[in-house]
Biopython code that builds the backbone (N, CA, C, O; Angstrom):
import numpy as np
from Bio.PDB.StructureBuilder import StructureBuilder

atoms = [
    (1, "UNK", "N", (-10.642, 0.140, -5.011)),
    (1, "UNK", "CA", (-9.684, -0.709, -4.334)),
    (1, "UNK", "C", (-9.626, -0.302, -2.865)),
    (1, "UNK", "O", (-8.876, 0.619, -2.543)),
    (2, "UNK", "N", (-10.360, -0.923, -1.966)),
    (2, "UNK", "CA", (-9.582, -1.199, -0.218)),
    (2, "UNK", "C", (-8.262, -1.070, -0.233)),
    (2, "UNK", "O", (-7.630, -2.119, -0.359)),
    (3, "UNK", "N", (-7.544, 0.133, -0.120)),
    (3, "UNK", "CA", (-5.745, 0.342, 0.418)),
    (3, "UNK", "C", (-5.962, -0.116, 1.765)),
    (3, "UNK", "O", (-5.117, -0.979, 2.002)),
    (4, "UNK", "N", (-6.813, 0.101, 2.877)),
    (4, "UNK", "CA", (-6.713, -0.527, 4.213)),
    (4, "UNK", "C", (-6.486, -2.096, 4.036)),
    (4, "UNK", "O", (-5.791, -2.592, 4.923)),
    (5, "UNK", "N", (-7.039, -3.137, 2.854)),
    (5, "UNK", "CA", (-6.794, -4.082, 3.057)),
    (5, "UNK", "C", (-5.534, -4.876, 2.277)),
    (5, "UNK", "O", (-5.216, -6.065, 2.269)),
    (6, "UNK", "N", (-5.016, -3.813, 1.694)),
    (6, "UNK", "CA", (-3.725, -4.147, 1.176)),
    (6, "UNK", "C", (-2.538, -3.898, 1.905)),
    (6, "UNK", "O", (-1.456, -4.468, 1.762)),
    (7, "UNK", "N", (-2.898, -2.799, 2.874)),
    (7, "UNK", "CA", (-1.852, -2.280, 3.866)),
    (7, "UNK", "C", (-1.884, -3.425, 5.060)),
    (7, "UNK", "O", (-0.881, -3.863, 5.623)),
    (8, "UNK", "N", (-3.105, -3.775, 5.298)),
    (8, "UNK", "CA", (-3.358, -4.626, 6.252)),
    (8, "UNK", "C", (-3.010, -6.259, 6.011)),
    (8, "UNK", "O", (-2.917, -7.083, 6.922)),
    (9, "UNK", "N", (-2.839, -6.536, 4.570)),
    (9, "UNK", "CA", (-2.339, -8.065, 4.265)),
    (9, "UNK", "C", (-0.445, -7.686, 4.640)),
    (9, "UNK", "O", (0.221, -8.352, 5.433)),
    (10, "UNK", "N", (-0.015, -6.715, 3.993)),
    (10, "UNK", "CA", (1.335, -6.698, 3.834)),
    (10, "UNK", "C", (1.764, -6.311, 5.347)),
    (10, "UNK", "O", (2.946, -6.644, 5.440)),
    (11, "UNK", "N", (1.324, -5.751, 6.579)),
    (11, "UNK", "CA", (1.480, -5.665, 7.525)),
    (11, "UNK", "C", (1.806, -6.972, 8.490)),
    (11, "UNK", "O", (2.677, -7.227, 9.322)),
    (12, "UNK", "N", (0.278, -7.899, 7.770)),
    (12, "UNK", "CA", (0.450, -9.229, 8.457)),
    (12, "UNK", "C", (1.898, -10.180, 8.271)),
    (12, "UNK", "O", (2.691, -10.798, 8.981)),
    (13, "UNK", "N", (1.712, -9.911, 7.080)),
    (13, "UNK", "CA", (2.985, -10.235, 6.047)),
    (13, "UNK", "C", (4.639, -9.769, 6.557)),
    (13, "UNK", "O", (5.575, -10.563, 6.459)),
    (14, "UNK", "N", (4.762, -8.704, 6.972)),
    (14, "UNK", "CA", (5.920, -8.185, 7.358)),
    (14, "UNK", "C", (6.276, -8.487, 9.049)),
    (14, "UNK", "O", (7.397, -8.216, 9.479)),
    (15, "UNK", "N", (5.240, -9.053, 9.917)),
    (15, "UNK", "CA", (4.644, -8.929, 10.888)),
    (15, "UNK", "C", (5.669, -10.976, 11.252)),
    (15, "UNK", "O", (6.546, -11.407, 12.000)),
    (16, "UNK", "N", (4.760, -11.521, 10.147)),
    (16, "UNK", "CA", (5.380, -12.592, 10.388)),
    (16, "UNK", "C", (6.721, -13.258, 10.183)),
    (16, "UNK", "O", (7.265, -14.255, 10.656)),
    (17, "UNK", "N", (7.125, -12.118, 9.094)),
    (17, "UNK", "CA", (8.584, -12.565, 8.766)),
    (17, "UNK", "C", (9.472, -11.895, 10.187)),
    (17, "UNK", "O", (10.498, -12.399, 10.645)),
    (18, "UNK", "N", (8.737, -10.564, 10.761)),
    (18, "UNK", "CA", (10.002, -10.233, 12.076)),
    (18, "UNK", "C", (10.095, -10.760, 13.069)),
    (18, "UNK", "O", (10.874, -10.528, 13.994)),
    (19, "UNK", "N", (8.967, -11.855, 12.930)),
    (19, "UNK", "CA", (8.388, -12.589, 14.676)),
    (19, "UNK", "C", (9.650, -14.252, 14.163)),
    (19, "UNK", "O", (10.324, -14.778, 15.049)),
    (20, "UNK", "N", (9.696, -14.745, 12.770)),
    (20, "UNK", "CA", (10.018, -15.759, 12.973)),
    (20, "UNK", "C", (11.747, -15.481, 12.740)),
    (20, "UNK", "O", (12.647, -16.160, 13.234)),
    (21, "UNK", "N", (11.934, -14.028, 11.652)),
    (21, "UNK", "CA", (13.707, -14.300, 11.271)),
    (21, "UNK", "C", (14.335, -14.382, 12.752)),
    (21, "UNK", "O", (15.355, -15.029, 12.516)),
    (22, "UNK", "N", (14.350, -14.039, 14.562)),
    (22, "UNK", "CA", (15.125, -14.160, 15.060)),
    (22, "UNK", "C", (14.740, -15.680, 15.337)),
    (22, "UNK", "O", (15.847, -16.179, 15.542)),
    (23, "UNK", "N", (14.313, -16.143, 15.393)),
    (23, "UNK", "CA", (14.068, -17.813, 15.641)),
    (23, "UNK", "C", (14.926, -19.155, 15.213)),
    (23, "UNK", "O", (15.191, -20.263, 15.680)),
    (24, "UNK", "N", (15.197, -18.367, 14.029)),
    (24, "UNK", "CA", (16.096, -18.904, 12.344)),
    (24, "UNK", "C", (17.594, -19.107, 13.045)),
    (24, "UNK", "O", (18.165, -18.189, 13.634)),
    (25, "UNK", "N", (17.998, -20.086, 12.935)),
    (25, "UNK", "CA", (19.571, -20.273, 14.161)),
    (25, "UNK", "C", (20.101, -19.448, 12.976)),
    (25, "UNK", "O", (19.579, -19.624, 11.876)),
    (26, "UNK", "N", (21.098, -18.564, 13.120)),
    (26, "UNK", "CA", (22.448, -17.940, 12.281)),
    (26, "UNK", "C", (22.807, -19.440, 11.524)),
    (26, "UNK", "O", (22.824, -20.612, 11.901)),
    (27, "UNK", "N", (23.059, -18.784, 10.357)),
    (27, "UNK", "CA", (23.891, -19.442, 9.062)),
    (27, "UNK", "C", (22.691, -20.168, 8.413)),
    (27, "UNK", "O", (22.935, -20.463, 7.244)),
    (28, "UNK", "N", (21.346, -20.575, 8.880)),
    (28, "UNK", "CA", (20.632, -21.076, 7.779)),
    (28, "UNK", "C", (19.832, -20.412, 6.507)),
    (28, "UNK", "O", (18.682, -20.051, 6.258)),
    (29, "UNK", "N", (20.781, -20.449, 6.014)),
    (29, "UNK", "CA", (20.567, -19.308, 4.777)),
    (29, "UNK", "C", (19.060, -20.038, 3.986)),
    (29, "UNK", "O", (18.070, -19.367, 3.693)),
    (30, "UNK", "N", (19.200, -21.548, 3.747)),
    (30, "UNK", "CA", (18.093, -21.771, 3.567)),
    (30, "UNK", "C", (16.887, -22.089, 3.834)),
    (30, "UNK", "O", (15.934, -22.437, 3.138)),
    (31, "UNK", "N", (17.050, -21.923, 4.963)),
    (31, "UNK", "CA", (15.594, -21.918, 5.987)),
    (31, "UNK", "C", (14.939, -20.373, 5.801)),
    (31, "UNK", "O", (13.758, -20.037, 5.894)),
    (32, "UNK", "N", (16.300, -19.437, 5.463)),
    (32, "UNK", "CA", (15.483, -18.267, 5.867)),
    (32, "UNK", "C", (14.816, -17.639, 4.475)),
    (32, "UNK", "O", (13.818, -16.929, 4.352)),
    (33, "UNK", "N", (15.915, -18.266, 3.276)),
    (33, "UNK", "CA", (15.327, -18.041, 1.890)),
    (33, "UNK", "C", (13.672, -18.602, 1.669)),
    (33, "UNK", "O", (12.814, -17.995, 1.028)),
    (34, "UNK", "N", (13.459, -20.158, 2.511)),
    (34, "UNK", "CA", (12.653, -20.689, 2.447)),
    (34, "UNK", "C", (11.184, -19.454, 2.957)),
    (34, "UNK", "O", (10.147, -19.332, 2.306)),
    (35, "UNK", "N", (11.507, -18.719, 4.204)),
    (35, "UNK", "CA", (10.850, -18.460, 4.859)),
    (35, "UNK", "C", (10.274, -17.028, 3.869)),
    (35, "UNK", "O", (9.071, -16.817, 3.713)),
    (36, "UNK", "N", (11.275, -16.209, 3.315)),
    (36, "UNK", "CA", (11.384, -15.155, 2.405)),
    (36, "UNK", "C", (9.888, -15.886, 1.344)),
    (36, "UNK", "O", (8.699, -15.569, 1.328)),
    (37, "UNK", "N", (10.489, -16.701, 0.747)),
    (37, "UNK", "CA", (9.770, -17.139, -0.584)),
    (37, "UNK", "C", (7.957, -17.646, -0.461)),
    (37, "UNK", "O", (7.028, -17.538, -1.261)),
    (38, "UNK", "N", (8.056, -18.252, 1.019)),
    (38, "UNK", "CA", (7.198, -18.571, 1.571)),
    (38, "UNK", "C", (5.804, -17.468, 1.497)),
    (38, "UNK", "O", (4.759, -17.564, 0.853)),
    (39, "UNK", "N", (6.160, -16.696, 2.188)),
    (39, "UNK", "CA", (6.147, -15.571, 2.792)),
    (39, "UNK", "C", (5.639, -14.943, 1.695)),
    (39, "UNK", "O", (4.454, -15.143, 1.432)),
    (40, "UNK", "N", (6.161, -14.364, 1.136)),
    (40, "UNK", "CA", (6.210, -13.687, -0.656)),
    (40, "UNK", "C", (5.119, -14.558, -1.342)),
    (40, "UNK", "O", (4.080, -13.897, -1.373)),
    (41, "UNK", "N", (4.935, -15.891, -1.953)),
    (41, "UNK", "CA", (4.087, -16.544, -2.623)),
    (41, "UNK", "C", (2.699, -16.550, -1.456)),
    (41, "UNK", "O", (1.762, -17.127, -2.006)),
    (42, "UNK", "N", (2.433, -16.225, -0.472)),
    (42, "UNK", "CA", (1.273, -16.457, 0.383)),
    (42, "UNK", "C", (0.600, -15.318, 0.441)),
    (42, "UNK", "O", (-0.617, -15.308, 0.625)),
    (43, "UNK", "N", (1.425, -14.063, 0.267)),
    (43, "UNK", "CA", (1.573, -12.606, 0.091)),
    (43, "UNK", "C", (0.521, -11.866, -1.104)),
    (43, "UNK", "O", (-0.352, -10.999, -1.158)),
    (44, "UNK", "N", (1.346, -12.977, -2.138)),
    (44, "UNK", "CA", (0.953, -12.164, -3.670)),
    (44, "UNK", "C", (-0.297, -13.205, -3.697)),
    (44, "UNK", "O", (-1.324, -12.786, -4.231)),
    (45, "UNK", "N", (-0.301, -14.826, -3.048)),
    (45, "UNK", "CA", (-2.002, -15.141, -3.672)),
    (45, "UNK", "C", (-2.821, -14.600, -2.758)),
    (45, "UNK", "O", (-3.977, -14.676, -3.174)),
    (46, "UNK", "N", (-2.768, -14.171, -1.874)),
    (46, "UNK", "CA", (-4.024, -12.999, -0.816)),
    (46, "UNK", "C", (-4.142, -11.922, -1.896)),
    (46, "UNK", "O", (-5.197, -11.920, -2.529)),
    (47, "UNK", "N", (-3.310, -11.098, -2.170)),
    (47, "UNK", "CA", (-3.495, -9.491, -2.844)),
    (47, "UNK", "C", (-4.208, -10.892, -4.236)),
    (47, "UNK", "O", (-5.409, -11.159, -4.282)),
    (48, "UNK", "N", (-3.325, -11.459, -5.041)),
    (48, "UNK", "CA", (-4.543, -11.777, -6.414)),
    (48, "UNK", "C", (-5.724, -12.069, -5.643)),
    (48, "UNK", "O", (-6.692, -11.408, -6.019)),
    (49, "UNK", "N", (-5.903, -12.690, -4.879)),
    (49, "UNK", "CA", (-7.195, -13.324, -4.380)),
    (49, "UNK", "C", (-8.406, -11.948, -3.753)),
    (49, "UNK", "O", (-9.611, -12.167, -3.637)),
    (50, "UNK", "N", (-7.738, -10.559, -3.412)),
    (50, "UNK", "CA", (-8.128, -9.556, -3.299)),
    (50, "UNK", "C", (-9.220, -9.071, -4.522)),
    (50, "UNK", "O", (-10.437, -8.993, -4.691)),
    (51, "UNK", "N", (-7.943, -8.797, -5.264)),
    (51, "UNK", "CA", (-8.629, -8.133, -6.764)),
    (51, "UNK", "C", (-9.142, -9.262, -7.672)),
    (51, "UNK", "O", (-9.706, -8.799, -8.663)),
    (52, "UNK", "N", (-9.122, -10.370, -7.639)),
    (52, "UNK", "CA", (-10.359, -11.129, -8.535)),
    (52, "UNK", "C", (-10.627, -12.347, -7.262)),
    (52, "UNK", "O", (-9.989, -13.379, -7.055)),
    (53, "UNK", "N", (-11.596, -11.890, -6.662)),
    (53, "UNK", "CA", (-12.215, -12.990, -6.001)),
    (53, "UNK", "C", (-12.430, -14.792, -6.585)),
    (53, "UNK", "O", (-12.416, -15.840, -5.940)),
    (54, "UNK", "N", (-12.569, -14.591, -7.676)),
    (54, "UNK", "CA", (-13.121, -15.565, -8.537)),
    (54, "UNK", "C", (-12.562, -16.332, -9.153)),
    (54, "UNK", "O", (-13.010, -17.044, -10.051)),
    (55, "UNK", "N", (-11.022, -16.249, -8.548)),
    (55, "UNK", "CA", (-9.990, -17.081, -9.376)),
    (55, "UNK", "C", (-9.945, -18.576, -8.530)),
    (55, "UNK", "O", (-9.944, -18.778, -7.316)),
    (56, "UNK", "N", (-9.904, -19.648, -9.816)),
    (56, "UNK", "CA", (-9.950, -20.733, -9.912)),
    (56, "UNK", "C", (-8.882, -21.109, -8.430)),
    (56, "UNK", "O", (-7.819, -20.537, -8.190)),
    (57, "UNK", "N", (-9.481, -22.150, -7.629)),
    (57, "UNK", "CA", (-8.827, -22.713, -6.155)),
    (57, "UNK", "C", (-8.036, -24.098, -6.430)),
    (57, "UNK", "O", (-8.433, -24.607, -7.479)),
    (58, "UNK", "N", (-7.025, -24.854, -5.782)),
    (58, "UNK", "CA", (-6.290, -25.784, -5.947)),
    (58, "UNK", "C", (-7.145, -26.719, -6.480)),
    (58, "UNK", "O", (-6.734, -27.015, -7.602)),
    (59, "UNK", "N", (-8.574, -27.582, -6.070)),
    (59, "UNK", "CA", (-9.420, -28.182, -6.409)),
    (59, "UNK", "C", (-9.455, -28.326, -7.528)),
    (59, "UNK", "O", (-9.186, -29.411, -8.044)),
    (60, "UNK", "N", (-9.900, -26.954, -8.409)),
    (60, "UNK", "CA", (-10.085, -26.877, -9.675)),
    (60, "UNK", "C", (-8.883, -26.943, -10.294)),
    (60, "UNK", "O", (-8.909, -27.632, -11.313)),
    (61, "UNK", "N", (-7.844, -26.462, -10.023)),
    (61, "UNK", "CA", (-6.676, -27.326, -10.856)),
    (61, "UNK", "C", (-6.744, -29.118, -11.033)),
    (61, "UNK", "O", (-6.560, -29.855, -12.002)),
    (62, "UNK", "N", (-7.086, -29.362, -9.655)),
    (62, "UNK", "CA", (-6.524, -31.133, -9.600)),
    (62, "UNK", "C", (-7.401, -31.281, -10.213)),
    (62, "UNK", "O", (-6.861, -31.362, -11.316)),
    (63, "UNK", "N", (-9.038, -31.459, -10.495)),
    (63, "UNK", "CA", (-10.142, -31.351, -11.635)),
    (63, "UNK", "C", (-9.546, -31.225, -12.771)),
    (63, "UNK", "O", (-9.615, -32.350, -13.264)),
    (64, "UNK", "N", (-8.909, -30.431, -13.615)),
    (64, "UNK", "CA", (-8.312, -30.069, -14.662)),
    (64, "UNK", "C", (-7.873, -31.136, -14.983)),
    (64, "UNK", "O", (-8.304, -31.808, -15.920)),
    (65, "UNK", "N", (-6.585, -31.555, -13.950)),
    (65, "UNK", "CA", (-5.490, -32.433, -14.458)),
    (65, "UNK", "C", (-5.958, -33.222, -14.135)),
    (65, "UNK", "O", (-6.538, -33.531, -15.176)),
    (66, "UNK", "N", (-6.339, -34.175, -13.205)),
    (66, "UNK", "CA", (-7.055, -35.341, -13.346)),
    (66, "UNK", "C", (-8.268, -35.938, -14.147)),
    (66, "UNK", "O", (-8.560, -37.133, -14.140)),
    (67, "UNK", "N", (-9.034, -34.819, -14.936)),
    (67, "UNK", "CA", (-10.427, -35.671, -15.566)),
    (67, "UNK", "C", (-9.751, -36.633, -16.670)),
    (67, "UNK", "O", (-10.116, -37.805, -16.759)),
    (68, "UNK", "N", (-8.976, -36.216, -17.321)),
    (68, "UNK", "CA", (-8.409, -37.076, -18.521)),
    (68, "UNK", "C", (-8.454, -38.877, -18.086)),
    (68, "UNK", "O", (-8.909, -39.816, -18.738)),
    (69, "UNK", "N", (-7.942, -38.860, -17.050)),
    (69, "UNK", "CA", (-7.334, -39.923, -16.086)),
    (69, "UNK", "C", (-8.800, -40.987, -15.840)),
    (69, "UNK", "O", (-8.865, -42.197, -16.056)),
    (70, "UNK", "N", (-10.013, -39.962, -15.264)),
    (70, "UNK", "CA", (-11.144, -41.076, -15.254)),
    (70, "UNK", "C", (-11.670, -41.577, -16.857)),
    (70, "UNK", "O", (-12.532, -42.456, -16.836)),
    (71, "UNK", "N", (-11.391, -41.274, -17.719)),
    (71, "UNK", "CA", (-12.114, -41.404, -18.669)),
    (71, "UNK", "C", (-11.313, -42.778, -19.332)),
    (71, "UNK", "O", (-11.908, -43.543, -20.092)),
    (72, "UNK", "N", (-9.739, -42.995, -18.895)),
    (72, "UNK", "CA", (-9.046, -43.816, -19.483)),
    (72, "UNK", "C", (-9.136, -44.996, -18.171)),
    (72, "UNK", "O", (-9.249, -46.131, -18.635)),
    (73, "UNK", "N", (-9.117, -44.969, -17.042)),
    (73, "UNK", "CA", (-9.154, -45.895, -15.273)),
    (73, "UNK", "C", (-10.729, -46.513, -15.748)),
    (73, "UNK", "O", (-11.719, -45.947, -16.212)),
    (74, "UNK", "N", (-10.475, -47.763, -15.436)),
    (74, "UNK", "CA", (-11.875, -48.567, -15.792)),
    (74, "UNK", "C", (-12.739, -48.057, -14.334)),
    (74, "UNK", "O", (-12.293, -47.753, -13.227)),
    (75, "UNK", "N", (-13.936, -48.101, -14.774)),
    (75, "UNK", "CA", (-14.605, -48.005, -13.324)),
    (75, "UNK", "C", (-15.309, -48.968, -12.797)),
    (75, "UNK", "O", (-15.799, -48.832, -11.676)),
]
sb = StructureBuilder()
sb.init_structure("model")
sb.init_model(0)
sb.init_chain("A")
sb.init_seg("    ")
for serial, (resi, resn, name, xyz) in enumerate(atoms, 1):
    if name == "N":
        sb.init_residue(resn, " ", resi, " ")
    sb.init_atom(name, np.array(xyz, "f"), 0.0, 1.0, " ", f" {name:<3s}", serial, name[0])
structure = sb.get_structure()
């Protein structure tokens, strides 16, 4: 396991949440939850995307869920 590139995602990571929370006007609690969660889910698919290179991309989901769909859509 690369620790330089895990230190180095979560850096970026911590990097962007301190550059944007003063930006955030006071009291928008949900802009900043937004920004938290954001932040966090973009976080953890870099590190999975670290340790298994090979995991299936948005594409291959919509593939998934859509083939059913051509087989029943006249062509």
């Amino acid at each position: 396991m690369n620790w330089g590139v895990i230190i180095g995602i979560t850096v970026v990571a911590i990097l962007l949440v301190l550059y944007e929370w003063p930006r955030i006007k006071p009291g928008r609690k949900k802009e900043k939850a937004a920004l938290i969660g954001l932040t966090l889910i973009g976080w953890s698919l870099a590190l999975a995307l670290l340790f298994d290179p090979n995991l299936p991309g948005p594409t291959q989901l919509m593939d998934t869920l859509f083939r059913p769909l051509t087989q029943i859509l006249p062509k």
